[in-house]
PDB file of N, CA, C and O in Angstrom:
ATOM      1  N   UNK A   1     136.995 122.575  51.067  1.00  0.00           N
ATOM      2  CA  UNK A   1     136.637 123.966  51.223  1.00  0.00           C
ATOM      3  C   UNK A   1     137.706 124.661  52.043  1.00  0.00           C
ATOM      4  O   UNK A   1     138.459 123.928  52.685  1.00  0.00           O
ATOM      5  N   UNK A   2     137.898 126.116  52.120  1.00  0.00           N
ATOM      6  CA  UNK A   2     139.023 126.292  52.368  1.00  0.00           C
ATOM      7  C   UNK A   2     138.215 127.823  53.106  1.00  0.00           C
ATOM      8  O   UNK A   2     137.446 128.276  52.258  1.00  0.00           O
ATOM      9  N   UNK A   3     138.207 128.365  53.924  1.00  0.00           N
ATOM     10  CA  UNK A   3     138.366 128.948  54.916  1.00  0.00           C
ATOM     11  C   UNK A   3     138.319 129.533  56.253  1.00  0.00           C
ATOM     12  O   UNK A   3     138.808 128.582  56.863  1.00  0.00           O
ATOM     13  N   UNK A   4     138.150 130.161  56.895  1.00  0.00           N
ATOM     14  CA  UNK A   4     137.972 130.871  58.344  1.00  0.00           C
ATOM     15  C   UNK A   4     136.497 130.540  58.977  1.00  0.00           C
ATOM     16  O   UNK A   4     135.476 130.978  58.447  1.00  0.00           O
ATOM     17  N   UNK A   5     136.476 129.837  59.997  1.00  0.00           N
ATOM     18  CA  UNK A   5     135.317 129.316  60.637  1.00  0.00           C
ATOM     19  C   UNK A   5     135.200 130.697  61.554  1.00  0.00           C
ATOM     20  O   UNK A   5     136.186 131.240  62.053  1.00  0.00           O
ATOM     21  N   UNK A   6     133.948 131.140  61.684  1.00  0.00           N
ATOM     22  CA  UNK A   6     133.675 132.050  63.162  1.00  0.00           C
ATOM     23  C   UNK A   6     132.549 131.814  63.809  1.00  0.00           C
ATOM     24  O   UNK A   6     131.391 131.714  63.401  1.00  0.00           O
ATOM     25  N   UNK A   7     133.083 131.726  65.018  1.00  0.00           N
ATOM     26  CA  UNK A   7     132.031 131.194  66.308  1.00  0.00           C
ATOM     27  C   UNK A   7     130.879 131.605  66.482  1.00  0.00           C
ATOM     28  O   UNK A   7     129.990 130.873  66.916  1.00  0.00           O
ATOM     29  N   UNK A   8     130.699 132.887  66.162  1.00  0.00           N
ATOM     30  CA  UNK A   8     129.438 133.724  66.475  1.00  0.00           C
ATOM     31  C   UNK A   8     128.971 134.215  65.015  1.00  0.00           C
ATOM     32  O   UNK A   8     129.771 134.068  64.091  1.00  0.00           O
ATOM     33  N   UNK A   9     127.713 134.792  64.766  1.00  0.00           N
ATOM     34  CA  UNK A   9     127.556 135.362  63.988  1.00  0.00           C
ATOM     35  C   UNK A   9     127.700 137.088  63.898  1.00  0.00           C
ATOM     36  O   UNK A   9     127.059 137.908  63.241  1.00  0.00           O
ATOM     37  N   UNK A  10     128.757 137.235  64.796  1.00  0.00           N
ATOM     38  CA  UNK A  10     129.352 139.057  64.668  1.00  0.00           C
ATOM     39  C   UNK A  10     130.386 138.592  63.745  1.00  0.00           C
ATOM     40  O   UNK A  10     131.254 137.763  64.018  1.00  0.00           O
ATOM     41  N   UNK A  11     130.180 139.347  62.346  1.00  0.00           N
ATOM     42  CA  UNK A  11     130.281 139.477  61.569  1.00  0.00           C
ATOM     43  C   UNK A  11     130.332 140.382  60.683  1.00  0.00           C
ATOM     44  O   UNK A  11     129.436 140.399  59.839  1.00  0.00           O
ATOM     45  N   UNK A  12     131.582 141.554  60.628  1.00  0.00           N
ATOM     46  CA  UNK A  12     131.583 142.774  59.585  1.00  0.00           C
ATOM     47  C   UNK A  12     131.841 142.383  58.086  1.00  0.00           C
ATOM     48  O   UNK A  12     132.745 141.686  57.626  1.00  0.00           O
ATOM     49  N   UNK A  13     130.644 143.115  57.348  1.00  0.00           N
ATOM     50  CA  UNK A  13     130.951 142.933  56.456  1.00  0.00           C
ATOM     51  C   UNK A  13     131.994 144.164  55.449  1.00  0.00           C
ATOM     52  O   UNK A  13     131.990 145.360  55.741  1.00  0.00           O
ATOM     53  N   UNK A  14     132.669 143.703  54.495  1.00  0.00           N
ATOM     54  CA  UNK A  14     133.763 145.069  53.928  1.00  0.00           C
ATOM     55  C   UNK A  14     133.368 144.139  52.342  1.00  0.00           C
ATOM     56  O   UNK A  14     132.951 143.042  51.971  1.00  0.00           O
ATOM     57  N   UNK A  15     133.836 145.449  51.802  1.00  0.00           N
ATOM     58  CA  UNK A  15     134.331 145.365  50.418  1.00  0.00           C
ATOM     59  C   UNK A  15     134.650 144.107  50.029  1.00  0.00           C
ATOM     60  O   UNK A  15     133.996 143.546  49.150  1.00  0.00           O
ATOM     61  N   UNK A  16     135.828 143.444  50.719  1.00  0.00           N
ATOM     62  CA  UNK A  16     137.028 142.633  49.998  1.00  0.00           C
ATOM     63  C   UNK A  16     135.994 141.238  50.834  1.00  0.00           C
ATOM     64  O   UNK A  16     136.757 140.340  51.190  1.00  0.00           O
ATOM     65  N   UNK A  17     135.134 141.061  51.032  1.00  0.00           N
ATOM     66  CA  UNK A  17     134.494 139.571  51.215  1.00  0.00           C
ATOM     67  C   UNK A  17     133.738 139.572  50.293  1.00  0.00           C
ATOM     68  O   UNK A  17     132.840 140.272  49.825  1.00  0.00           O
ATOM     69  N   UNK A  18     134.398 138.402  50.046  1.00  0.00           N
ATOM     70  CA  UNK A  18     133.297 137.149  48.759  1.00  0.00           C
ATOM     71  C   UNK A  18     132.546 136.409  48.682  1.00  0.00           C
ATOM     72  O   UNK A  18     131.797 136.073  47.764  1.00  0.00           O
ATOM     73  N   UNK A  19     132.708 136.027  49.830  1.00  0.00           N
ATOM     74  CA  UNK A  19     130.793 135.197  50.127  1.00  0.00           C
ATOM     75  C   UNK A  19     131.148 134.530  51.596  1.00  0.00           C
ATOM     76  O   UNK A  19     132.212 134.274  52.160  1.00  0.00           O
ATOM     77  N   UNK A  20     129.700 134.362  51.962  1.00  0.00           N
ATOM     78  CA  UNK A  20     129.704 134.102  53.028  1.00  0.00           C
ATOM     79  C   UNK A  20     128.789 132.221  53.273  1.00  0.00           C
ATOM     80  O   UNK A  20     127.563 132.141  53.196  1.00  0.00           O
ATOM     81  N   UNK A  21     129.526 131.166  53.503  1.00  0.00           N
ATOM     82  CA  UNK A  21     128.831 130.433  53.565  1.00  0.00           C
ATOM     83  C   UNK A  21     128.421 129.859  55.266  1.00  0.00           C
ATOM     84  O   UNK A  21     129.316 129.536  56.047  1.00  0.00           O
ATOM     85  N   UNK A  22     126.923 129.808  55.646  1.00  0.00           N
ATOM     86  CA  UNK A  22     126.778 129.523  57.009  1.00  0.00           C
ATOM     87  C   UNK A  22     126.188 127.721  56.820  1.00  0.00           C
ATOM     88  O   UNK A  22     125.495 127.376  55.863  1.00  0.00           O
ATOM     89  N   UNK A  23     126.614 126.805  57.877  1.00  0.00           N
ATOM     90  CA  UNK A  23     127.095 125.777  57.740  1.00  0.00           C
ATOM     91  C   UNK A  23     125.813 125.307  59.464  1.00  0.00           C
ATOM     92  O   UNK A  23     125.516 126.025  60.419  1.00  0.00           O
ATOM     93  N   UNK A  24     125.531 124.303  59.240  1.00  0.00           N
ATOM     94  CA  UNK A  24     124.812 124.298  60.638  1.00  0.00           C
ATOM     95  C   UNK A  24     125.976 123.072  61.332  1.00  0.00           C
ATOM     96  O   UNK A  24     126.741 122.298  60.757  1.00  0.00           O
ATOM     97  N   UNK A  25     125.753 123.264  62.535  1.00  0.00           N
ATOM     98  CA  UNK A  25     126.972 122.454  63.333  1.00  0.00           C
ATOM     99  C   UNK A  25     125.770 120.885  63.647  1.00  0.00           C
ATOM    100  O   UNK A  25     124.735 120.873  64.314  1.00  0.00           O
ATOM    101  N   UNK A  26     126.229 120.079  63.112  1.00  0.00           N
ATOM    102  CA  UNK A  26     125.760 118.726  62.926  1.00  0.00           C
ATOM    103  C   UNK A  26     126.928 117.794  63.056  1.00  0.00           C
ATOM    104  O   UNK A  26     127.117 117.043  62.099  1.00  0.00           O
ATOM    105  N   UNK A  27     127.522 117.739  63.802  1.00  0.00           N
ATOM    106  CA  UNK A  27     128.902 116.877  64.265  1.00  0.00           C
ATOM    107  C   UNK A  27     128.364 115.276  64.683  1.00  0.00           C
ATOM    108  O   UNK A  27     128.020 114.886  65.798  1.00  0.00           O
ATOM    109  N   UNK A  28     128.413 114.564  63.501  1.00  0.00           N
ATOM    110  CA  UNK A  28     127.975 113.290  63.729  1.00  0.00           C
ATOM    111  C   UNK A  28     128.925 111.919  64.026  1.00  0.00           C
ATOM    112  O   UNK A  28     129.964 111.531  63.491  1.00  0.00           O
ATOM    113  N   UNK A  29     128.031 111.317  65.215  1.00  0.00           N
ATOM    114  CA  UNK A  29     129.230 110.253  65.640  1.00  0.00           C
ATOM    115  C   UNK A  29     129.741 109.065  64.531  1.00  0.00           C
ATOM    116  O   UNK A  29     129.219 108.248  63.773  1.00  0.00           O
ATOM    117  N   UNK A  30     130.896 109.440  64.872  1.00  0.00           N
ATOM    118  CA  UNK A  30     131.987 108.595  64.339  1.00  0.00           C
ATOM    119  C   UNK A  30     131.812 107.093  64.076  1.00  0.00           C
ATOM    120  O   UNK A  30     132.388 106.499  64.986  1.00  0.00           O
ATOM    121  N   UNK A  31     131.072 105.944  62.921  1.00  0.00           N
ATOM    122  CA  UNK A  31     130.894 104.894  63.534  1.00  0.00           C
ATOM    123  C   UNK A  31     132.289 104.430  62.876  1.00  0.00           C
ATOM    124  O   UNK A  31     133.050 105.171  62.253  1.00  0.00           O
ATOM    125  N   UNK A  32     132.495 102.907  63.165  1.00  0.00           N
ATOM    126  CA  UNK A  32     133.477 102.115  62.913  1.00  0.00           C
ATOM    127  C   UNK A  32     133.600 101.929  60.990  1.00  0.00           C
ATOM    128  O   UNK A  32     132.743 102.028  60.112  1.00  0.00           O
ATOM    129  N   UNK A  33     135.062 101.630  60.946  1.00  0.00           N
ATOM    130  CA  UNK A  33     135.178 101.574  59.224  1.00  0.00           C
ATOM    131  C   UNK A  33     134.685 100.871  58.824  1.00  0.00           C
ATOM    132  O   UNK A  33     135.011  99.835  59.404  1.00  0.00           O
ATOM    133  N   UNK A  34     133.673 100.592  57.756  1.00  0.00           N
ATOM    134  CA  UNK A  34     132.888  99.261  56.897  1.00  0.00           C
ATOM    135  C   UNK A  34     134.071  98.949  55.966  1.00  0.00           C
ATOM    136  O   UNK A  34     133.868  97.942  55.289  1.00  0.00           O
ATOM    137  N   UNK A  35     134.887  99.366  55.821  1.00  0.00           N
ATOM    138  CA  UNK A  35     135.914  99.023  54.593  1.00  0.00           C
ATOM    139  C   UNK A  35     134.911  99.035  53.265  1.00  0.00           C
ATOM    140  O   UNK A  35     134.576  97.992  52.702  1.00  0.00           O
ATOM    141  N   UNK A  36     134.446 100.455  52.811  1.00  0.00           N
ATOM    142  CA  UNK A  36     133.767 100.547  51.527  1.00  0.00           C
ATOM    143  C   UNK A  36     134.571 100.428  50.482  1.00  0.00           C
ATOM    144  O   UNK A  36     134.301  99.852  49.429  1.00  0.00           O
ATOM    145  N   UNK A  37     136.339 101.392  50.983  1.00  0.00           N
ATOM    146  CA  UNK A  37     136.705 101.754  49.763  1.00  0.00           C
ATOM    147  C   UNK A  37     136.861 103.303  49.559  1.00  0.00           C
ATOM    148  O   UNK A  37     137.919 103.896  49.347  1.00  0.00           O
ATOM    149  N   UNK A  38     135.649 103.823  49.662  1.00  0.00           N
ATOM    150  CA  UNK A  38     135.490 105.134  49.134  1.00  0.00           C
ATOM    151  C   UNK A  38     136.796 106.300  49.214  1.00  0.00           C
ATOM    152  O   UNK A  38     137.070 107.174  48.391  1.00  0.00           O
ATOM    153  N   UNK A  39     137.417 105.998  50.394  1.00  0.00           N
ATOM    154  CA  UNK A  39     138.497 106.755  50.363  1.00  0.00           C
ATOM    155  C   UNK A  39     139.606 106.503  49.297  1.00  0.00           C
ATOM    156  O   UNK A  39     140.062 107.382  48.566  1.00  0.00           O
ATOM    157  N   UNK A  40     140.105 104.774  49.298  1.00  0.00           N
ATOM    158  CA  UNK A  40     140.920 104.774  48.359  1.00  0.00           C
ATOM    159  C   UNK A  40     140.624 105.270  46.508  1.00  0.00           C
ATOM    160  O   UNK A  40     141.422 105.703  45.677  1.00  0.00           O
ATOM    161  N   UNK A  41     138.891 104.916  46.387  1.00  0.00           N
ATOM    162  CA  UNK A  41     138.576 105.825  45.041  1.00  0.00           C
ATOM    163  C   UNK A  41     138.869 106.964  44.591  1.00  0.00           C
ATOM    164  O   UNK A  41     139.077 107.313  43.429  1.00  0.00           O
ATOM    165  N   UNK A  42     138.891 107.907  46.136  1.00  0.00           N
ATOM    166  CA  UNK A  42     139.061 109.457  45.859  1.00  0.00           C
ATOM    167  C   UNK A  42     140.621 110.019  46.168  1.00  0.00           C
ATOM    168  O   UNK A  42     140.977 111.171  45.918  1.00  0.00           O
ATOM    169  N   UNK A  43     141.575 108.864  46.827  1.00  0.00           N
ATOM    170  CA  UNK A  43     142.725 109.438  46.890  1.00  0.00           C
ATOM    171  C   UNK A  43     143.121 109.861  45.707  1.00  0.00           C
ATOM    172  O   UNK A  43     142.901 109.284  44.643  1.00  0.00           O
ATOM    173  N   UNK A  44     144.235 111.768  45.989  1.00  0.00           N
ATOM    174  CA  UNK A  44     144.457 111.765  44.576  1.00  0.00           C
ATOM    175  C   UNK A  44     146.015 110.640  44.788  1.00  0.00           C
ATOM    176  O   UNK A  44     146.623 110.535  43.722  1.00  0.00           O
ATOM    177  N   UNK A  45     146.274 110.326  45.261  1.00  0.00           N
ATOM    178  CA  UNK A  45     147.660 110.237  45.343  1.00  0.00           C
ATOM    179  C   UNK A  45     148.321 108.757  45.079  1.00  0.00           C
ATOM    180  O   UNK A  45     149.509 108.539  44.843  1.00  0.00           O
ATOM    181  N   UNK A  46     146.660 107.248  45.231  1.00  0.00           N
ATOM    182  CA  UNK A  46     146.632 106.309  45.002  1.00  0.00           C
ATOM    183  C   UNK A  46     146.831 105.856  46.513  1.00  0.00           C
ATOM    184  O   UNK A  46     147.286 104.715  46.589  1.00  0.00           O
ATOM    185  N   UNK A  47     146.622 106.414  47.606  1.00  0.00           N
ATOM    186  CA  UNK A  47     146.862 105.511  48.912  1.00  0.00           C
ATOM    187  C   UNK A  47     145.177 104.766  48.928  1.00  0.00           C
ATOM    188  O   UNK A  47     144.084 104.871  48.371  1.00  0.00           O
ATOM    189  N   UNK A  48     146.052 103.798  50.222  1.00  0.00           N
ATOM    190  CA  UNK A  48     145.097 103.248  50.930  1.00  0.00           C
ATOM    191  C   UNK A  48     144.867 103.764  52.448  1.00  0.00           C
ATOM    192  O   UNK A  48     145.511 103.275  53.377  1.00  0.00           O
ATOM    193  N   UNK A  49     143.949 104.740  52.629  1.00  0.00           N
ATOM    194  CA  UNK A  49     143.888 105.452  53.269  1.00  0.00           C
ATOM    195  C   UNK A  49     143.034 104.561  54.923  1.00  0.00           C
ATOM    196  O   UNK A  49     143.246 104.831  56.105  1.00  0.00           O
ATOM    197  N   UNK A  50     142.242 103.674  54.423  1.00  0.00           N
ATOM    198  CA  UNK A  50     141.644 102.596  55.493  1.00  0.00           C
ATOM    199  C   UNK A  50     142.794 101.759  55.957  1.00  0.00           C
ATOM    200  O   UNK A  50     142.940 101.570  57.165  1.00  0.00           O
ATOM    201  N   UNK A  51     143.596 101.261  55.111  1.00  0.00           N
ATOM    202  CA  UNK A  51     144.375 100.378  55.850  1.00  0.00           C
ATOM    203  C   UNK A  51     145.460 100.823  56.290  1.00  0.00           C
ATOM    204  O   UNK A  51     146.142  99.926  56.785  1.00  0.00           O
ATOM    205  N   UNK A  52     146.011 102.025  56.334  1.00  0.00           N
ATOM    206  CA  UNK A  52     146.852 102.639  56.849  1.00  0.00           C
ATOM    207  C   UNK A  52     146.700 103.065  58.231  1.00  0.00           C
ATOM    208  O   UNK A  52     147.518 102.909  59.138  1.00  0.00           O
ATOM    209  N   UNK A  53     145.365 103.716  58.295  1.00  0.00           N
ATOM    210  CA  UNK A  53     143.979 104.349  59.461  1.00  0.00           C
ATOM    211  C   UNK A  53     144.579 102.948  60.153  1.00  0.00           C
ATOM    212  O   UNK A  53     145.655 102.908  60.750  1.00  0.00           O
ATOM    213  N   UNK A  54     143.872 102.045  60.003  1.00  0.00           N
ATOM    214  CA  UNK A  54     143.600 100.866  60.540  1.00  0.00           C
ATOM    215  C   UNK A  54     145.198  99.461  60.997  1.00  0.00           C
ATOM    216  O   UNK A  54     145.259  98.471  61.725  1.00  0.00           O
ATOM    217  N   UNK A  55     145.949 100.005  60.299  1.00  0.00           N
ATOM    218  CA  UNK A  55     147.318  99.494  60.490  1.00  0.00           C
ATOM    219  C   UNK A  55     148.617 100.640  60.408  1.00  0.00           C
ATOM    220  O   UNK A  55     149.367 100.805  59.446  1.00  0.00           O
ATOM    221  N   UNK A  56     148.636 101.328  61.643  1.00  0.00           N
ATOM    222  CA  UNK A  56     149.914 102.618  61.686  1.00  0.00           C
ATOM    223  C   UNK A  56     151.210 101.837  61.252  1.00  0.00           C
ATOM    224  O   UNK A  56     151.971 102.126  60.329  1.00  0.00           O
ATOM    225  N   UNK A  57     151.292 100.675  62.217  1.00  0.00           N
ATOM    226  CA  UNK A  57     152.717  99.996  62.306  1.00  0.00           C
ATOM    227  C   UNK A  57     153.217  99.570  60.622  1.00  0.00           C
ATOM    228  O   UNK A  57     154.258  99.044  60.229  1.00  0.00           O
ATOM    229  N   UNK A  58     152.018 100.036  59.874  1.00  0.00           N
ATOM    230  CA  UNK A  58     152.934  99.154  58.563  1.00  0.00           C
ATOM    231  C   UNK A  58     153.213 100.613  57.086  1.00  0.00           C
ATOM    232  O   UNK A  58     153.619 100.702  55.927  1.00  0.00           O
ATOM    233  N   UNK A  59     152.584 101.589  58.344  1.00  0.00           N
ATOM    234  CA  UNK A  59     152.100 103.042  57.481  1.00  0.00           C
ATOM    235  C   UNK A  59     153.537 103.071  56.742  1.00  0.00           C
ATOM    236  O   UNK A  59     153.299 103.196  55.541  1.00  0.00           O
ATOM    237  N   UNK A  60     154.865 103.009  56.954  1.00  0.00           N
ATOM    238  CA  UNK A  60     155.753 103.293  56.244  1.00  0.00           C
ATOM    239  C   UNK A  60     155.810 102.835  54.656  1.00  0.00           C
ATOM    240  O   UNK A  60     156.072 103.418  53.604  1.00  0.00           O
ATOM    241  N   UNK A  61     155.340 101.175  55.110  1.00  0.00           N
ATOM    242  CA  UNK A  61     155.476 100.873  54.030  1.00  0.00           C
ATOM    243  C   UNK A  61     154.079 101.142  52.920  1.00  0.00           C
ATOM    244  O   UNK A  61     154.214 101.144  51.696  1.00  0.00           O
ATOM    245  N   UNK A  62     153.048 101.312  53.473  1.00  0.00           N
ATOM    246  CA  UNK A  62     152.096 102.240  52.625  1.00  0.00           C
ATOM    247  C   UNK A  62     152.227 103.153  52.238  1.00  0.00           C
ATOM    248  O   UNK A  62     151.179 103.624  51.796  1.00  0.00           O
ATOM    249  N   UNK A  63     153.531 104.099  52.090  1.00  0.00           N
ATOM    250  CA  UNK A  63     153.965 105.546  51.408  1.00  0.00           C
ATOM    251  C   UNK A  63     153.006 106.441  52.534  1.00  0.00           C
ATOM    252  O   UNK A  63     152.523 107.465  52.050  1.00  0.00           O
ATOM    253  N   UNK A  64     152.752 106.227  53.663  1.00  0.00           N
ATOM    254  CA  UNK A  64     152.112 107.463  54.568  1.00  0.00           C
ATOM    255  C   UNK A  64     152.571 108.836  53.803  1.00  0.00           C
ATOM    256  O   UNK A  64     151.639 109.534  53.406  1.00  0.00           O
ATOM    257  N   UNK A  65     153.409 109.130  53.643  1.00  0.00           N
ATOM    258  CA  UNK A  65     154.276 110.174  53.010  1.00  0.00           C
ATOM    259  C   UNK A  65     153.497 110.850  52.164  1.00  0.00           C
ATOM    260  O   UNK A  65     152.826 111.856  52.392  1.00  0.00           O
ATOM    261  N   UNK A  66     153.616 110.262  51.206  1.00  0.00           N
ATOM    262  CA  UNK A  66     152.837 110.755  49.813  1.00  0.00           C
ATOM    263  C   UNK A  66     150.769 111.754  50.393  1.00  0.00           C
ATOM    264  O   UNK A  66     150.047 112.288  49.551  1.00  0.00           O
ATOM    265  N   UNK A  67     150.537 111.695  51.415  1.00  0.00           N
ATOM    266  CA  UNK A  67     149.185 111.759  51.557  1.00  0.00           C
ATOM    267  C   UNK A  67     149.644 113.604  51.260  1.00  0.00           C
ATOM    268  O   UNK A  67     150.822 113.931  51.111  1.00  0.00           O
ATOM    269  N   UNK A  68     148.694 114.441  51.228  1.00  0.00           N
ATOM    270  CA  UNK A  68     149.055 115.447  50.547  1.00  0.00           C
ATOM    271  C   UNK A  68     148.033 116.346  51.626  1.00  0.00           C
ATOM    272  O   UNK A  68     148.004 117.575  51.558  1.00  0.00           O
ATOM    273  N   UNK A  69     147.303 115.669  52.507  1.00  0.00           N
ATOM    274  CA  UNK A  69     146.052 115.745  53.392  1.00  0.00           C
ATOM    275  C   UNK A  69     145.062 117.106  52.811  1.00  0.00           C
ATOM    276  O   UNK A  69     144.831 118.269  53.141  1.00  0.00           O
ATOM    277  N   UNK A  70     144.615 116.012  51.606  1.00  0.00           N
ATOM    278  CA  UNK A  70     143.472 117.154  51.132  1.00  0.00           C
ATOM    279  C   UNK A  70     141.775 116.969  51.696  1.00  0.00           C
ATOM    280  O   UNK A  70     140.831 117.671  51.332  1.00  0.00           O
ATOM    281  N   UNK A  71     141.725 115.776  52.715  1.00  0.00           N
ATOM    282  CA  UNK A  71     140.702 115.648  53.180  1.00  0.00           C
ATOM    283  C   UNK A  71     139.521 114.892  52.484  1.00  0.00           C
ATOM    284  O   UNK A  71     138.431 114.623  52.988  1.00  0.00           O
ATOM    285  N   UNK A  72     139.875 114.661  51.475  1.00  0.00           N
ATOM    286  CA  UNK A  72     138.701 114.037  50.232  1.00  0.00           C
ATOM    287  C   UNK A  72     138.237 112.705  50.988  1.00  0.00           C
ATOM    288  O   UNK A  72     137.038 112.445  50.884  1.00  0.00           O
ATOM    289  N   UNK A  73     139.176 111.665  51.873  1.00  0.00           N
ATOM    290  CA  UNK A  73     139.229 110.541  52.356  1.00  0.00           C
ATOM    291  C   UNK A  73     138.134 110.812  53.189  1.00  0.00           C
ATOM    292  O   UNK A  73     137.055 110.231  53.076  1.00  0.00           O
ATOM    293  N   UNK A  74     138.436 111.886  54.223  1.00  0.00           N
ATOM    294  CA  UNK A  74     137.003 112.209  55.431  1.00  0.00           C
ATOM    295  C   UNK A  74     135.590 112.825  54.375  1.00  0.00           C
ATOM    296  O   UNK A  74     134.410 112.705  54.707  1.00  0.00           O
ATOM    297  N   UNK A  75     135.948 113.315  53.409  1.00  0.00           N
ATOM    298  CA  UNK A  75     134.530 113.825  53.044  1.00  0.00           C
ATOM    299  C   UNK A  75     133.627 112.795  52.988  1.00  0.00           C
ATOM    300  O   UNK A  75     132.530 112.691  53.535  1.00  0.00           O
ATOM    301  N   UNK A  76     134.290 111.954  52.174  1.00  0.00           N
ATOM    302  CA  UNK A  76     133.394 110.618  51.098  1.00  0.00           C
ATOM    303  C   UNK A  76     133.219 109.577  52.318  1.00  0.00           C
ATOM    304  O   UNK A  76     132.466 108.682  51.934  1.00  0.00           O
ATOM    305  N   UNK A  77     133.695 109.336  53.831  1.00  0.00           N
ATOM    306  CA  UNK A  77     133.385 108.176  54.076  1.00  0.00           C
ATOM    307  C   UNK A  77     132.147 108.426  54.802  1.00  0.00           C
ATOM    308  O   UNK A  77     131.949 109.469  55.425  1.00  0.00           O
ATOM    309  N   UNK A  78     131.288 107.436  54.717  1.00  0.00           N
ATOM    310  CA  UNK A  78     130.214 107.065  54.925  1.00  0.00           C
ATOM    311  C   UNK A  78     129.806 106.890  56.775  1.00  0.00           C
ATOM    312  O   UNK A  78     128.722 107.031  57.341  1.00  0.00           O
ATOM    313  N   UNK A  79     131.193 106.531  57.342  1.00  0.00           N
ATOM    314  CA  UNK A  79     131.066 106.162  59.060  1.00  0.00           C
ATOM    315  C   UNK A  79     131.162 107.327  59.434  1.00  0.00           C
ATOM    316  O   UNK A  79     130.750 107.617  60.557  1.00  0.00           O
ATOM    317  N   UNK A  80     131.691 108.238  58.652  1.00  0.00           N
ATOM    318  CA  UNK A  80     131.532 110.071  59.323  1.00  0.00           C
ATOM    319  C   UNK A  80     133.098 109.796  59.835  1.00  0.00           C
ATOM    320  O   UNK A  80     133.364 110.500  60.809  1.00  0.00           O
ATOM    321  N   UNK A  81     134.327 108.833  59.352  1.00  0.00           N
ATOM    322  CA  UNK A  81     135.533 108.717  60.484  1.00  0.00           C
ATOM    323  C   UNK A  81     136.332 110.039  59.800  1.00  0.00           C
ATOM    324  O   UNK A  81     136.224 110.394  58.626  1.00  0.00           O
ATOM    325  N   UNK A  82     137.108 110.632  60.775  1.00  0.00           N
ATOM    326  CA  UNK A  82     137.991 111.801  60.193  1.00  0.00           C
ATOM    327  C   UNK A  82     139.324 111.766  59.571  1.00  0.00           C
ATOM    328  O   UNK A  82     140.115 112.709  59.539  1.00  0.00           O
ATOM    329  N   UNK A  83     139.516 110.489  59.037  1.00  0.00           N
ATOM    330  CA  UNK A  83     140.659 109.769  58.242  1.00  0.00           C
ATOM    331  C   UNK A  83     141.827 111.079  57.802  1.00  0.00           C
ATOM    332  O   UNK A  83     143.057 111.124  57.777  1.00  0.00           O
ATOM    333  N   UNK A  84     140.942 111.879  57.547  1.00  0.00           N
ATOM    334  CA  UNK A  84     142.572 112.855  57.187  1.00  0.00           C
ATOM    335  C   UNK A  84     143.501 113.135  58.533  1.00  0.00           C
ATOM    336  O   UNK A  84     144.703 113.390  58.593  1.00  0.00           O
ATOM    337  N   UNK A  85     142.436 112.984  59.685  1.00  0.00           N
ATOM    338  CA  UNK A  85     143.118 113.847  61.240  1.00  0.00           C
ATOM    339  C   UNK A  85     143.883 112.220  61.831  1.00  0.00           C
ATOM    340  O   UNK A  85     144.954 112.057  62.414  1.00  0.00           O
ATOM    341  N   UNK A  86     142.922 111.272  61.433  1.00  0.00           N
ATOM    342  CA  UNK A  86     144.172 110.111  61.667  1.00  0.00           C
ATOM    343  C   UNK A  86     145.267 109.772  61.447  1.00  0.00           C
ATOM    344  O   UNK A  86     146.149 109.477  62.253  1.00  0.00           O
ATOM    345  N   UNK A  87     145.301 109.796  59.933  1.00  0.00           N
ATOM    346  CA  UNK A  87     146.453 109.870  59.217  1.00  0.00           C
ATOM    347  C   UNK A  87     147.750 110.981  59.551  1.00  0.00           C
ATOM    348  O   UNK A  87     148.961 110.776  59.465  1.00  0.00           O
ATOM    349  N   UNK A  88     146.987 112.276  59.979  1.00  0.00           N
ATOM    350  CA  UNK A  88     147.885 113.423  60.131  1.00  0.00           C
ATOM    351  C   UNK A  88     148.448 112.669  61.551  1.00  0.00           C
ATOM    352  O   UNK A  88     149.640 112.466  61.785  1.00  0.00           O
ATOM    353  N   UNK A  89     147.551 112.377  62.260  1.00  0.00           N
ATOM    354  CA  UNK A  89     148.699 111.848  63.452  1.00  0.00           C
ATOM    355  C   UNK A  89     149.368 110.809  63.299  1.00  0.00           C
ATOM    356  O   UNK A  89     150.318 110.662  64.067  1.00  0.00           O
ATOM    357  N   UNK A  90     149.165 109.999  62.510  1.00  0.00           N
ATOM    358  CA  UNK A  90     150.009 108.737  62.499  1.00  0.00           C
ATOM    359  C   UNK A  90     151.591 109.497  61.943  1.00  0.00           C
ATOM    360  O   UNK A  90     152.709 109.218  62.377  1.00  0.00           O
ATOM    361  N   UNK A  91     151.248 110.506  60.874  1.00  0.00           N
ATOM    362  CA  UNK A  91     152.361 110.731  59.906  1.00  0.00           C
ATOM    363  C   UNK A  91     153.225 111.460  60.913  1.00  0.00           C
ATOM    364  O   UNK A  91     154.426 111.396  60.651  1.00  0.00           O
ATOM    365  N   UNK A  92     152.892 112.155  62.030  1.00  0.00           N
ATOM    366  CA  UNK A  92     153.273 112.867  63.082  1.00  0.00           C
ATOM    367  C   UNK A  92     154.067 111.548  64.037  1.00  0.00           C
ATOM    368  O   UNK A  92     155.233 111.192  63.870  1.00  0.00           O
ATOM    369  N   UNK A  93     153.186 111.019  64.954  1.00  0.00           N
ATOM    370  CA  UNK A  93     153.860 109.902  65.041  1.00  0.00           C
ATOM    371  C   UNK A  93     155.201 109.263  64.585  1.00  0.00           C
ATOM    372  O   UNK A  93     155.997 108.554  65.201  1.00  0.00           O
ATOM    373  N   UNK A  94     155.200 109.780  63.197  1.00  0.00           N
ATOM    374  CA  UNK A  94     156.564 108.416  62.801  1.00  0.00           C
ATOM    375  C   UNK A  94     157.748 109.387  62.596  1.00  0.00           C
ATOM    376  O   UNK A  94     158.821 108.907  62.229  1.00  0.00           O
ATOM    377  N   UNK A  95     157.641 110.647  62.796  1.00  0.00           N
ATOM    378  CA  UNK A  95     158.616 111.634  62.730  1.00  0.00           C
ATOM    379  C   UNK A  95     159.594 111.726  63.646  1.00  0.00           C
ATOM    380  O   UNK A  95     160.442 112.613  63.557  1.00  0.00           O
TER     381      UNK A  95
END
């Protein structure tokens, strides 16, 4: 999903808005990876998005690169882990 979070509900509405979706804040803890998978099903890109998470030191040779960070990895996993914000730091990291 793609846009502008706001803190409060002050909120003008105009012409040029297209919808408004309200979201309840349910920020659930993070458990540890079960290694389902689910991420590598939904990569578009063919990574292994757990074992990369789970092994930085070898991220090079997993194509870290290629991740395109569309987030699909954090939607689908099941432990609630934020695999795209991991990855973004690892890929940060090796720069």
């Amino acid at each position: 999903m793609m846009g502008t979070s706001i803190p409060s509900d002050e909120l003008i509405i105009t012409g040029d808005t297209n919808s408004i979706l309200i979201m309840e804040d349910n920020k659930q803890k993070e458990l540890p990876c079960i290694k389902c998978g689910k991420c590598t099903e939904v990569c578009p890109v063919n990574l292994i998005p757990s074992l990369i998470m789970n092994n930085p030191k070898k991220a090079k040779v997993l194509n870290i690169n290629k991740c395109m960070n569309c987030g699909l990895c954090s939607y689908v996993c099941p432990s609630k882990i934020e695999v795209r914000e991991k990855i973004k730091a690892i890929k940060e990291a090796l720069k």
